[in-house]
Each structure stands twice: as C-alpha cells, then as structure tokens.
Backbone as JSON, one array per atom type, in Angstrom:
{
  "sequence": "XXXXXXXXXXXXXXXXXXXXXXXXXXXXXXXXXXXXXXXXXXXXXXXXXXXXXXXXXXXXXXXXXXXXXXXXXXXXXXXXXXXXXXXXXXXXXXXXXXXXXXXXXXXXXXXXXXXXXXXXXXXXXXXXXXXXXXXXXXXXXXXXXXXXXXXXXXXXXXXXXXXXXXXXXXXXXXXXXXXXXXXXXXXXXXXXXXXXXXXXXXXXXXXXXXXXXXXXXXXXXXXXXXXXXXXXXXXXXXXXX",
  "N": [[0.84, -1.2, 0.0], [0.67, 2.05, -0.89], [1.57, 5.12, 0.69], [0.25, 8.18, 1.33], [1.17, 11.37, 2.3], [-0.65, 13.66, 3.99], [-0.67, 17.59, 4.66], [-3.14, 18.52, 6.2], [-6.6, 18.51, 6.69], [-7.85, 19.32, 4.26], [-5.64, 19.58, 2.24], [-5.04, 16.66, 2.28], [-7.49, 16.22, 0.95], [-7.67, 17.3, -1.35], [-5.44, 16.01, -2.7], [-6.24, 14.15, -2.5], [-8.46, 14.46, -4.79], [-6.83, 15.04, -7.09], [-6.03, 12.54, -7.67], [-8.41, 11.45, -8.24], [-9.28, 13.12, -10.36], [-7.52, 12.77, -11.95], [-7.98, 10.28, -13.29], [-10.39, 10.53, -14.33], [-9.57, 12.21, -16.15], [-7.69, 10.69, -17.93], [-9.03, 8.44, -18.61], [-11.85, 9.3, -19.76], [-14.47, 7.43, -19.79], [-14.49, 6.41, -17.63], [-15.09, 3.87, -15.19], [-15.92, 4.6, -11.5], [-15.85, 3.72, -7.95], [-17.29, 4.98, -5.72], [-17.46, 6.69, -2.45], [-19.29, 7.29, 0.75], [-20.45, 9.53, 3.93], [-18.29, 11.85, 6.2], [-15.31, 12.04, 5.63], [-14.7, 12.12, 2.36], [-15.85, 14.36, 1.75], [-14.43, 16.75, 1.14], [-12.68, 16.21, -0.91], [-14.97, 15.94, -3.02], [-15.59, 18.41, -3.24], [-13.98, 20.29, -4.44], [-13.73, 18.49, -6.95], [-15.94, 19.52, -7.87], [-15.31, 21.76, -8.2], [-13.23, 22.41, -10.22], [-14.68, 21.06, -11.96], [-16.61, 23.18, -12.5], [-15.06, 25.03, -13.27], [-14.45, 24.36, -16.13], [-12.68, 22.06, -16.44], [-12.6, 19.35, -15.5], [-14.76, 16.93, -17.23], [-17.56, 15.21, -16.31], [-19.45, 13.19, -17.97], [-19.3, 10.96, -19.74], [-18.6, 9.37, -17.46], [-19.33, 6.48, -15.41], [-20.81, 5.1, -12.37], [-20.59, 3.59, -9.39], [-21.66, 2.97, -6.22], [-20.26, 1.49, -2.47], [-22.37, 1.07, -0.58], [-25.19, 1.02, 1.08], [-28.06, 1.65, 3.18], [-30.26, -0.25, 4.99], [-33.86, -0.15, 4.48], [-33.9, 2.58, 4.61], [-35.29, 5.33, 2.22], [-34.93, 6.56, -0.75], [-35.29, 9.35, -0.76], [-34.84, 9.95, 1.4], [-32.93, 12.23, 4.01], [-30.29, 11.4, 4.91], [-29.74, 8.9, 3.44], [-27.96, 7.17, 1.11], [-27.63, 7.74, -1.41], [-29.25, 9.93, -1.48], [-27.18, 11.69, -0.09], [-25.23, 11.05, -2.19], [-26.07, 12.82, -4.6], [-26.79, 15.42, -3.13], [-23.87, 15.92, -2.4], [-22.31, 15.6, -5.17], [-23.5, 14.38, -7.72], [-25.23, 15.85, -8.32], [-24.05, 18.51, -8.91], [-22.28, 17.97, -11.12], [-21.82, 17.19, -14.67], [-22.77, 14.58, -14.92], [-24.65, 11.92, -15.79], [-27.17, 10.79, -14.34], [-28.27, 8.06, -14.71], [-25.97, 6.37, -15.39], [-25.32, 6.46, -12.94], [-25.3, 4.41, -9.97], [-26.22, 3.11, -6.99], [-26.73, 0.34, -4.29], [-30.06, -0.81, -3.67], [-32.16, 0.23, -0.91], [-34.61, -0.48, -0.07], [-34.96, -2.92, -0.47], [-36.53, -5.55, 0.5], [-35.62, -8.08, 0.99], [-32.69, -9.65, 1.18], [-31.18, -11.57, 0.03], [-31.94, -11.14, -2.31], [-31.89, -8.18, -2.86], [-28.63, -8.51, -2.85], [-28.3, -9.77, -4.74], [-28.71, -8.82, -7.02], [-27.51, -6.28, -6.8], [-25.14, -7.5, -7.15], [-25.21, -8.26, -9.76], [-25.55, -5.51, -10.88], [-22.84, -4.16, -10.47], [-20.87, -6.63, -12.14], [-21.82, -5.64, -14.58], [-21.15, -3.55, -15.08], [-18.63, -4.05, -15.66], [-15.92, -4.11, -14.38], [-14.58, -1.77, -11.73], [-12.5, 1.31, -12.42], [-11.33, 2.72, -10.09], [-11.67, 2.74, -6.57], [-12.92, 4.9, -4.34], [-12.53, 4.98, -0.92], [-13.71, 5.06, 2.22], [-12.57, 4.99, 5.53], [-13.41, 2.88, 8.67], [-13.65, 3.52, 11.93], [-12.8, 0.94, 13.05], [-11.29, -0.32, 11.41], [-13.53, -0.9, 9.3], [-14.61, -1.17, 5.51], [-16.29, -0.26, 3.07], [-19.33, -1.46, 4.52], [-18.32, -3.25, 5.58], [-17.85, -5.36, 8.22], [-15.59, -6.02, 10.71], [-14.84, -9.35, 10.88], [-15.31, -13.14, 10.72], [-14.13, -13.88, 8.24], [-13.18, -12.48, 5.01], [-15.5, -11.18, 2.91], [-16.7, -11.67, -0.21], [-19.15, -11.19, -2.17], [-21.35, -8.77, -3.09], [-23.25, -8.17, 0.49], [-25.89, -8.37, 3.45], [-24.85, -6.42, 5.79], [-24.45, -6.45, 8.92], [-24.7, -4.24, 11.48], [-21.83, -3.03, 13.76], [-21.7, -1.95, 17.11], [-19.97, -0.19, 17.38], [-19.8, 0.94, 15.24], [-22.38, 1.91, 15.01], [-22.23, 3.75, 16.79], [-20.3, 5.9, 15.9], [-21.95, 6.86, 13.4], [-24.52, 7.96, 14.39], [-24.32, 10.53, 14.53], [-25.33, 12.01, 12.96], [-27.99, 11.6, 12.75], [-31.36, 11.88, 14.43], [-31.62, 10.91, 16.75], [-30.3, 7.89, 18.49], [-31.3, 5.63, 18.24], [-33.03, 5.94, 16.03], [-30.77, 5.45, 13.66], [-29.86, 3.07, 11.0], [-29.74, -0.32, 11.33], [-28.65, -2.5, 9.46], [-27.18, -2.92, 6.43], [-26.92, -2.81, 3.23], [-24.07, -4.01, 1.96], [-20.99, -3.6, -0.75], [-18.57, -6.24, -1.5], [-15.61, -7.07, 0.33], [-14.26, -8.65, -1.96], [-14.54, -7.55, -3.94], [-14.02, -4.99, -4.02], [-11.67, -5.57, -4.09], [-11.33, -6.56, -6.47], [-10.81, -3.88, -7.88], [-9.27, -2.36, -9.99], [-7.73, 0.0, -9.35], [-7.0, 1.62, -5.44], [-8.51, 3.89, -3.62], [-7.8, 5.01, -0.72], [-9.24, 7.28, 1.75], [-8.34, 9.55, 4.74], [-8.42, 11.3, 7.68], [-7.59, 13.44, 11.05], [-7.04, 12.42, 14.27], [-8.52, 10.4, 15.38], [-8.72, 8.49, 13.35], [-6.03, 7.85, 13.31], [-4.72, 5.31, 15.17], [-6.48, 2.66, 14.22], [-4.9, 2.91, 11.32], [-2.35, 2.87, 12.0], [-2.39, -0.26, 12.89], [-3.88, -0.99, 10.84], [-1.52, -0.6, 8.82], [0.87, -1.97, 10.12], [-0.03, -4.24, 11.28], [-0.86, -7.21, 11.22], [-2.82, -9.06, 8.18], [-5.55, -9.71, 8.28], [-9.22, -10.33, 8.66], [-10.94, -9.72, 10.66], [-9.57, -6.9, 11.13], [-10.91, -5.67, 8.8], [-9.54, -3.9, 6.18], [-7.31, -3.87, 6.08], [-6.32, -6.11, 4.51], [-6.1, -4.55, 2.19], [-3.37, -4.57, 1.95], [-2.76, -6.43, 0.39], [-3.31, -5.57, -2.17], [-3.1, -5.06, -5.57], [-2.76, -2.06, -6.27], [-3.01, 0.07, -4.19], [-3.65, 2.88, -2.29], [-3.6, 4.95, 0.35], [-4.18, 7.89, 1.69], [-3.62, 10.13, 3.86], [-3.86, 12.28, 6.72], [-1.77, 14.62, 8.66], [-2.15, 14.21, 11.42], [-4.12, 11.76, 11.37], [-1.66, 9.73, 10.55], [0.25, 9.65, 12.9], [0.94, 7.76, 14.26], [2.47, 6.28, 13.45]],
  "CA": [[0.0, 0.0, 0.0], [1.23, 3.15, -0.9], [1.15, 6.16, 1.31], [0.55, 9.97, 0.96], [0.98, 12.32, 3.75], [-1.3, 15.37, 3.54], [-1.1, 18.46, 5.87], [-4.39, 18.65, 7.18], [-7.72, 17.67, 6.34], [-7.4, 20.22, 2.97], [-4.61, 18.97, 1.98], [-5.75, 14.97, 2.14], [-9.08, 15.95, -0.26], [-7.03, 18.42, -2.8], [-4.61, 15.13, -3.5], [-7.3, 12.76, -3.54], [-8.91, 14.78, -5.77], [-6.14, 15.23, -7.73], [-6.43, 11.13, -7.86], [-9.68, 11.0, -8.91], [-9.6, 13.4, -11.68], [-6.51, 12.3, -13.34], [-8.61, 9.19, -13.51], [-11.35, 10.83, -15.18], [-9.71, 12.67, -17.63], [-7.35, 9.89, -18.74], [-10.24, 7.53, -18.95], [-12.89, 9.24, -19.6], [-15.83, 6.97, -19.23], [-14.15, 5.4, -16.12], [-16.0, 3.68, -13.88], [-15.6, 5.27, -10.4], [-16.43, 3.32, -6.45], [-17.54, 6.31, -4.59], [-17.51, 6.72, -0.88], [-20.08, 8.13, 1.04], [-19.39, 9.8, 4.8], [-17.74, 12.44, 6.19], [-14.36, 12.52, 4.65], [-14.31, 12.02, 1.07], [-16.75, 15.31, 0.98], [-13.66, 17.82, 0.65], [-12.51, 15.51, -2.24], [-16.19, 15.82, -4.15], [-15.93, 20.0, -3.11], [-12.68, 20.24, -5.43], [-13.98, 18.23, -7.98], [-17.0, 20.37, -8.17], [-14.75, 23.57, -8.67], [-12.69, 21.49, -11.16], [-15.56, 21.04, -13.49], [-17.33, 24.57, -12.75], [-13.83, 25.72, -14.12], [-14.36, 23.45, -17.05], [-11.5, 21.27, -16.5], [-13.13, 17.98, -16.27], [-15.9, 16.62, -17.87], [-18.24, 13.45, -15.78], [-20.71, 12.66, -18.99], [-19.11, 9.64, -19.97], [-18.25, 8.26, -16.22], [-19.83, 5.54, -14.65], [-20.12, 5.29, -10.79], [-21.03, 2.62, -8.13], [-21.2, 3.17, -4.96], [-20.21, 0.71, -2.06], [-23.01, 0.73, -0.03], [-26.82, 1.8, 1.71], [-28.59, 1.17, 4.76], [-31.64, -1.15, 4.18], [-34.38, 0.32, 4.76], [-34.08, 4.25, 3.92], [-36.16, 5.84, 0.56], [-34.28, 7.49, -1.62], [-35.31, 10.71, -0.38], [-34.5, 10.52, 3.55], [-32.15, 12.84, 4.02], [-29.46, 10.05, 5.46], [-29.53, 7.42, 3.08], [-26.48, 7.57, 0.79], [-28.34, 8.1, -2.36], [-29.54, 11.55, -1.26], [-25.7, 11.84, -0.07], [-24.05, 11.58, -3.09], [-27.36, 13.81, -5.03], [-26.57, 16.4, -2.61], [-22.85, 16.58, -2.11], [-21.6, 15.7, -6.15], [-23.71, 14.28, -8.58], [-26.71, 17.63, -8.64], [-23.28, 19.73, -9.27], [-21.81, 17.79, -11.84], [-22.78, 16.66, -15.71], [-23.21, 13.22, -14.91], [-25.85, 11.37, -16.6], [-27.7, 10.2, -13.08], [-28.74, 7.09, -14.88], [-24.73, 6.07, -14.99], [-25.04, 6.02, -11.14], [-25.74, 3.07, -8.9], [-26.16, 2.71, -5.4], [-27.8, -0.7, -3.57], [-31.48, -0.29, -3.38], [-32.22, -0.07, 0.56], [-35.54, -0.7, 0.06], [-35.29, -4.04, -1.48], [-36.78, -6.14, 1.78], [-34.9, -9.45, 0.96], [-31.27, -9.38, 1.4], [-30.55, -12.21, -0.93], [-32.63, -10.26, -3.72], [-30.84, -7.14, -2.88], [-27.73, -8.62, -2.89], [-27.96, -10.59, -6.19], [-29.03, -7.16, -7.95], [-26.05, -5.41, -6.66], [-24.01, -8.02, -7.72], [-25.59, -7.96, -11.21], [-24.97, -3.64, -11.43], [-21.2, -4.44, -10.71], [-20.81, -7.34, -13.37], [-22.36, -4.96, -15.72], [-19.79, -2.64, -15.31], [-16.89, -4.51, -16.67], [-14.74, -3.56, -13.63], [-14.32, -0.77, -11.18], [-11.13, 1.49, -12.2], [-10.78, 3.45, -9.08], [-12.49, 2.57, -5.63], [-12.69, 5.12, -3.31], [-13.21, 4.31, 0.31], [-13.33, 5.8, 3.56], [-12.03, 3.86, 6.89], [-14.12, 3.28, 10.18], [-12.39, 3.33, 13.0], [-12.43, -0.85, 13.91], [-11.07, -0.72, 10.03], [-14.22, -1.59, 8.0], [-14.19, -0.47, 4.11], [-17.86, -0.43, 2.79], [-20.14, -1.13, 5.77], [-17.43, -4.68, 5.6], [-17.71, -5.21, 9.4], [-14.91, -7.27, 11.39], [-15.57, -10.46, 11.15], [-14.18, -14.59, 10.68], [-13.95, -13.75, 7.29], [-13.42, -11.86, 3.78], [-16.7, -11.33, 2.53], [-16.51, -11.81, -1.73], [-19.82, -10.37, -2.98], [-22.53, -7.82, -2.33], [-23.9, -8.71, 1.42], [-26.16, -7.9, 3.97], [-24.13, -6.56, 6.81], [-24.87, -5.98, 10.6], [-23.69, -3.11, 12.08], [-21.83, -3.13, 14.83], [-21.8, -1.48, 17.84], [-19.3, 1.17, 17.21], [-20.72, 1.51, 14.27], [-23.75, 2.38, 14.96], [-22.42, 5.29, 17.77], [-19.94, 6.61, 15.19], [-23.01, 7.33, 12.69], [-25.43, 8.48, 15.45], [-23.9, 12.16, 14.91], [-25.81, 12.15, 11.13], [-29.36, 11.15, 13.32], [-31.54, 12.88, 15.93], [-31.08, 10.06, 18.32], [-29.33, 6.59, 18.23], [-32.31, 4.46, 18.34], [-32.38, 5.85, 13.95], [-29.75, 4.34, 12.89], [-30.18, 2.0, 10.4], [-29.14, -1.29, 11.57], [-28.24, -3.01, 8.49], [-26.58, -2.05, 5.52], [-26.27, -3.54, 1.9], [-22.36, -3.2, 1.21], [-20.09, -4.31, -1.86], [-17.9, -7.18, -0.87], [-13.92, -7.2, 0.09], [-13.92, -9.42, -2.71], [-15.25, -6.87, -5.29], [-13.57, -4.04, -3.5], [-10.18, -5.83, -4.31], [-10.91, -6.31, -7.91], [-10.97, -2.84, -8.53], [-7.79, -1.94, -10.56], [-6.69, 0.73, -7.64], [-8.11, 1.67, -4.57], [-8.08, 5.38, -3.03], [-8.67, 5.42, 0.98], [-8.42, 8.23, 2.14], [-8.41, 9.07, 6.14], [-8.17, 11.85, 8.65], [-8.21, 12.96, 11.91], [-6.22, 11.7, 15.13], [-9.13, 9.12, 16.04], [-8.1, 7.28, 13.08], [-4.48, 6.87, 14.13], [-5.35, 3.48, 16.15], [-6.35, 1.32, 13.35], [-4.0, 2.81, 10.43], [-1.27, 1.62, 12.68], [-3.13, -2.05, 13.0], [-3.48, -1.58, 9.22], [-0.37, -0.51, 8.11], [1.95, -2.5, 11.12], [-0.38, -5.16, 11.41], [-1.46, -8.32, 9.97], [-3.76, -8.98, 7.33], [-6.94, -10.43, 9.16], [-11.09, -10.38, 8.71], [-10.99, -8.68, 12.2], [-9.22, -5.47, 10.31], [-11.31, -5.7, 6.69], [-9.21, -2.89, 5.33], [-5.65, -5.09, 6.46], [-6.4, -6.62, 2.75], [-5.81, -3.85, 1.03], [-2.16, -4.56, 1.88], [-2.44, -7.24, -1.06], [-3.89, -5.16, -3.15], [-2.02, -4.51, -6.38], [-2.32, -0.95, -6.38], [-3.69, 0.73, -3.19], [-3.17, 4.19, -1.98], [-3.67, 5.87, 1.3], [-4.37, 9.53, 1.63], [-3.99, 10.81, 5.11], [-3.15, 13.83, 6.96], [-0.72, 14.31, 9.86], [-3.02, 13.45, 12.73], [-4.25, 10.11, 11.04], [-0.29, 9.19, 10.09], [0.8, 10.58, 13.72], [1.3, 7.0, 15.29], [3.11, 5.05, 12.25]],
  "C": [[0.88, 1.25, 0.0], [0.73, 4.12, -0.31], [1.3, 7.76, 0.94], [0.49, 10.75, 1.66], [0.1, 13.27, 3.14], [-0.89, 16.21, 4.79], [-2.13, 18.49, 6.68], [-5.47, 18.13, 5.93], [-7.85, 18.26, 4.63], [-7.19, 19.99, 2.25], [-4.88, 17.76, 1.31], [-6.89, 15.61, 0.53], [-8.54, 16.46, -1.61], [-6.05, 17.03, -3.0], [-5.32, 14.08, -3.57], [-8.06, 12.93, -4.56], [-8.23, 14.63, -7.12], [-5.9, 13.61, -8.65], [-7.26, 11.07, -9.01], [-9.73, 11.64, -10.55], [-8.9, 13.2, -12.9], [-6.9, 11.27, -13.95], [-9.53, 9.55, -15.03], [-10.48, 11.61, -16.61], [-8.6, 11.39, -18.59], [-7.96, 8.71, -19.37], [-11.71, 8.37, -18.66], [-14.64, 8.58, -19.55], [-15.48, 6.1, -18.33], [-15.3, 5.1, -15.41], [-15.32, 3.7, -12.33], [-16.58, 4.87, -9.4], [-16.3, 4.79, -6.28], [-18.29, 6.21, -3.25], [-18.61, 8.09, -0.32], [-18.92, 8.51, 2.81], [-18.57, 11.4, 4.93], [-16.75, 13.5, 5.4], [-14.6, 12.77, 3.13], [-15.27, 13.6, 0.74], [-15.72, 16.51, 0.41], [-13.82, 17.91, -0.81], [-13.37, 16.27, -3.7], [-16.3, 17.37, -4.13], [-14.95, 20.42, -4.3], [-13.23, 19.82, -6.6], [-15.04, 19.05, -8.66], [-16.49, 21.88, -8.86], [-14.05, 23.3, -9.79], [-13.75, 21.47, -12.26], [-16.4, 22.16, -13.63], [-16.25, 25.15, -13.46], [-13.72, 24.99, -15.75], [-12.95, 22.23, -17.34], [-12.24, 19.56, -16.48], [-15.02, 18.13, -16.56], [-16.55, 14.42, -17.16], [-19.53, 13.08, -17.15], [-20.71, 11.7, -19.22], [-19.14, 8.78, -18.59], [-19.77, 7.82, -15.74], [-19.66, 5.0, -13.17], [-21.32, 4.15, -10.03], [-20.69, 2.7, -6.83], [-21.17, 1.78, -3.81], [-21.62, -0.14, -1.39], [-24.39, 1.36, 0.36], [-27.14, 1.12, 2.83], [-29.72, 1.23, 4.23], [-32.58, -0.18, 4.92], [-35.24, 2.12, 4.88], [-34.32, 3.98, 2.55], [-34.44, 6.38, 0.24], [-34.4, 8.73, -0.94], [-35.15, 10.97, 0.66], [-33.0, 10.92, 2.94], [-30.41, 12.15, 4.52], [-29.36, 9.12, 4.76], [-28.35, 8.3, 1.59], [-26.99, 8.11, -0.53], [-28.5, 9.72, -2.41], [-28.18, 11.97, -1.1], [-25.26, 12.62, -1.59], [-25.12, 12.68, -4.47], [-26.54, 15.26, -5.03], [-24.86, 16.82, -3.0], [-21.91, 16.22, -3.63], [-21.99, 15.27, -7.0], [-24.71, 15.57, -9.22], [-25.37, 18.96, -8.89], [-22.14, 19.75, -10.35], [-22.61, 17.11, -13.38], [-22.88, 15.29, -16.13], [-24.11, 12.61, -15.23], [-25.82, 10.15, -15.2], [-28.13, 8.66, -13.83], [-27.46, 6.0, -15.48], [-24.53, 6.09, -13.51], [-25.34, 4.81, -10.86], [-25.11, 2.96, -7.88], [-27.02, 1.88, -5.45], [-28.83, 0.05, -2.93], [-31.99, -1.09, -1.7], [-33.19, -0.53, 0.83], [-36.21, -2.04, -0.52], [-35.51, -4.52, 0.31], [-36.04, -7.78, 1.67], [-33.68, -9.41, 0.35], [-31.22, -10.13, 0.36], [-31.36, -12.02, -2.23], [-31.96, -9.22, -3.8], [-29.7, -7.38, -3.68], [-27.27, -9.41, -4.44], [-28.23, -9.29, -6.97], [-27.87, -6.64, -7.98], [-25.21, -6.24, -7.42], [-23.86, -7.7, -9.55], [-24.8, -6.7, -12.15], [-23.19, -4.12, -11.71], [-20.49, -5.14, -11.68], [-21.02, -6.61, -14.4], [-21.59, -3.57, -15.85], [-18.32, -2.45, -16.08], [-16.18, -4.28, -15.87], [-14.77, -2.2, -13.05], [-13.38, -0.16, -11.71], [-10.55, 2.18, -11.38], [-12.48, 3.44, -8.05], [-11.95, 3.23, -4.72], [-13.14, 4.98, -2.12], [-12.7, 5.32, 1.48], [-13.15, 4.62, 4.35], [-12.89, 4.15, 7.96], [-12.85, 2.96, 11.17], [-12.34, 2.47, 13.21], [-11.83, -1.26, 12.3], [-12.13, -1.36, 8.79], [-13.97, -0.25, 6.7], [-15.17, -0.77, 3.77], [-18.43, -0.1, 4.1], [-19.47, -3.46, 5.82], [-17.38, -4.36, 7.18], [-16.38, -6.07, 9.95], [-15.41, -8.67, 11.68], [-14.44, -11.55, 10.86], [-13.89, -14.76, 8.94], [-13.67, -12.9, 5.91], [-14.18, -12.06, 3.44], [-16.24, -10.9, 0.43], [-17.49, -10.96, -2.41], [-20.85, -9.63, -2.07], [-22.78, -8.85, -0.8], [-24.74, -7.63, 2.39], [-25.5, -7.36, 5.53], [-25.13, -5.99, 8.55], [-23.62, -5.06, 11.4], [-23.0, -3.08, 13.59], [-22.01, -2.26, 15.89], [-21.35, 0.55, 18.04], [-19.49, 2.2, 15.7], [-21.41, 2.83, 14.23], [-23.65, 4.02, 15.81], [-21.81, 6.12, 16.86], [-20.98, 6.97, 13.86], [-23.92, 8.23, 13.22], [-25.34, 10.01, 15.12], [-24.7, 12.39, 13.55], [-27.65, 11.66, 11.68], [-29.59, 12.11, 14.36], [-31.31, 11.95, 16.96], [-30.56, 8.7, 17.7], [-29.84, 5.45, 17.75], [-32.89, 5.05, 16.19], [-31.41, 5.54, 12.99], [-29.5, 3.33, 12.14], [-28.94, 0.46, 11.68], [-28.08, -2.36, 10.75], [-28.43, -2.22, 7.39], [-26.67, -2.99, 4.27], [-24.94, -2.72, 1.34], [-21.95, -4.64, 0.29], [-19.27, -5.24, -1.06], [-16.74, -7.12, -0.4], [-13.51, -7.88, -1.35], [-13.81, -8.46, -4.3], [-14.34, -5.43, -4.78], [-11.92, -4.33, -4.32], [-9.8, -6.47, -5.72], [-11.15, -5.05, -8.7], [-9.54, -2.45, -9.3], [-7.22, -0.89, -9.6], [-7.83, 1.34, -7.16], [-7.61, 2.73, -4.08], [-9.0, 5.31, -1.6], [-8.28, 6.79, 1.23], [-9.26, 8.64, 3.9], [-8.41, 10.6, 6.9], [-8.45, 12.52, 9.63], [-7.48, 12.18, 13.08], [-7.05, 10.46, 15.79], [-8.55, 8.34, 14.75], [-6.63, 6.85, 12.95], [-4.3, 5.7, 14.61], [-5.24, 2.86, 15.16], [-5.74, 1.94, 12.12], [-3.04, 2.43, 10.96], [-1.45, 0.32, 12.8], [-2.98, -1.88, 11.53], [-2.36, -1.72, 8.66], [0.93, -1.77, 8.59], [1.49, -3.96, 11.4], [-0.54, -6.39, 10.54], [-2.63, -8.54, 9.55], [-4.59, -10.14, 8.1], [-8.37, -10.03, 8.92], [-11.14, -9.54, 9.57], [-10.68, -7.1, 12.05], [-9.39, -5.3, 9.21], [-10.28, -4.78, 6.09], [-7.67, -3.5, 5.38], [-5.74, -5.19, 5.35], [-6.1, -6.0, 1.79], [-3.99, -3.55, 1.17], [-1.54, -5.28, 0.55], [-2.46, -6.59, -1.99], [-3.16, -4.88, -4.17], [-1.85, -3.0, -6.6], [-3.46, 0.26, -5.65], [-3.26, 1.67, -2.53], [-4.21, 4.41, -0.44], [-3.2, 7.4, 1.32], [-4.63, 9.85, 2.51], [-3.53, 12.07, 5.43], [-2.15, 13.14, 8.22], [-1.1, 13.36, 10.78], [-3.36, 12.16, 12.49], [-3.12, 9.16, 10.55], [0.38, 9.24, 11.45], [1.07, 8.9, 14.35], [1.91, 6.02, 14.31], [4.71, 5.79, 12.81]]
}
C-alpha cells in the first residue's frame, strides 16, 4: 500500500482529488467506487470547482457506490443516495442514470444482494475505488468479522458503528441497523483503490493496518495485497506510524 501524507484535512481531499480526476480525464468513461461519509466530501468540493472551471468533464463516467442502509427511501435525508445527489452528482454533468447505489428498500437481502451483484458485473470492472475507513477498520459497511466477505452482502452493524453514525441522526435508536455493502472481494478487484483518512481518532487502526497483519478482524488489512492501493492521510491520522 502506498502512502501519501497530507497536511491537514485540505490537503488529504485536494490530492485525492487530484487522484480521482486524473482518472477521469485519462479515462474518460471510467467507472468510479464512490464513498459516502464524512471525509471524502472535501474531495467531491474540489472536484466540483474542477468542473465549474471546465476542467473535467463526468458525462461519460460511470459510478457505483459501495453501499446503503436497508431500509431508507431514496429521499430521507441520510440514506447515501440523497448523499451523493446532494454533495456531487446535482453539481456535476453526470448522466444520473450512470449512477448506482444498492437499493435499501429491497426487503430481501438475498434479492438485494444478487441485484447489486448484477450492477457491478455490468460494469466490466471498477477502475478506481474510493473508500473511507471506520475506526475498527471496515471499508464499505465490511464489518470485522471470521472472514473476507466476496460479494454484495447484507451486513450488521456493529456497535461502534452504529455510535460513530449516530452524529448524522436525531437520536441513536435511527440508525439503520443493516446495511447492503459491496464485498472485500469486489472491492479488491478494482484496478486501484483510493482510501483516504483523517483525523487523530483514526491513528489506532491505520497503525493495526499498516503495522499489522492482514486479518477479517481489520477488513481494510487486505488492502495490503492489493495490487495498487493508496492511502491519503493527513498528519493526525499518520501521527502513530
């Protein structure tokens, strides 16, 4: 895994951006994982000024996102859909019907999950998956667990999960519980993968990722195999390597 220091949080989104769009304009009808969340919003603020300046062009790209929480519409203000609406497809000239996010509202996981799988197949390949990190190291809504999970699944959120989300709800007890996320398996046939991180809470497990060993227990460990996986942090989330 290759690393990239950033200065501050700024910093981190202006060189992941810088990622993403070299992507797009050298392939333009790339298909592009996109991360919902916090971080990656700098990222999608840049890119937005980037194509108001006419520098790139999203018409041709194609985008899949990792994951949703079962159970939210489309239109609740929280479900990832509205997300990525709001914070980069309603400000770019993306042809919305080149998107795909897992439909939350499918009520049978192994219907869901065969759909999703379907979208992704029908892609031909990811060529740049970006991801954000939780703090126990999941990548999607990929929880710690006795295994690498391969395709679309229904996941169960865990604990810490569920409190680190809570701040995006009026109380705790809204929280989706379960999630439909992309697989490790599908994550790690993307031709390269852009995490990007920061933030002194996630110090903890980029040290387990980076120092540690590759284990189920730290989903994002895996992307040590990966043939061509990048990290994009700042100081504070590099501060204990």
């Amino acid at each position: 895994m290759k690393i990239i220091a950033a200065k501050d949080y700024n910093d981190m989104s202006r060189k992941a951006a810088n990622i993403i769009s070299a992507q797009v304009i050298l392939k333009p009808d790339s298909v592009l994982g996109l991360a919902t969340g916090s971080t990656p919003i700098g990222a999608y603020k840049q890119l937005i000024e980037w194509y108001e300046k006419g520098d790139l062009d999203f018409s041709q790209v194609r985008t899949v996102n990792p994951d949703e929480y079962k159970g939210l519409t489309r239109d609740n203000d929280q479900s990832y859909y509205y997300f990525m609406r709001q914070n980069l497809f309603n400000h770019i000239n993306i042809d919305l019907a080149n998107t795909n996010i897992p439909d939350g509202m499918i009520e049978d996981p192994q219907e869901a999950c065969k759909a999703y799988d379907e979208v992704i197949k029908s892609l031909g390949g990811i060529d740049l998956q970006l991801l954000g990190l939780g703090n126990n190291g999941h990548i999607g809504f990929n929880e710690p667990d006795e295994i690498f999970t391969q395709g679309t699944n229904c996941a169960v959120l865990t604990e810490s999960t569920i409190q680190a989300n809570s701040r995006f709800f009026a109380t705790i007890d809204e929280v989706p519980k379960l999630a439909y996320t992309m697989g490790i398996g599908q994550i790690m046939s993307a031709e390269r993968v852009l995490v990007v991180a920061s933030g002194r809470a996630k110090a903890p497990i980029i040290k387990e990722i980076v120092e540690g060993p590759v284990t189920p227990r730290v989903p994002a460990s895996i992307l040590k195999f990966h043939k061509n996986a990048i990290l994009v942090a700042d100081e504070e989330a590099l501060s204990l390597l």
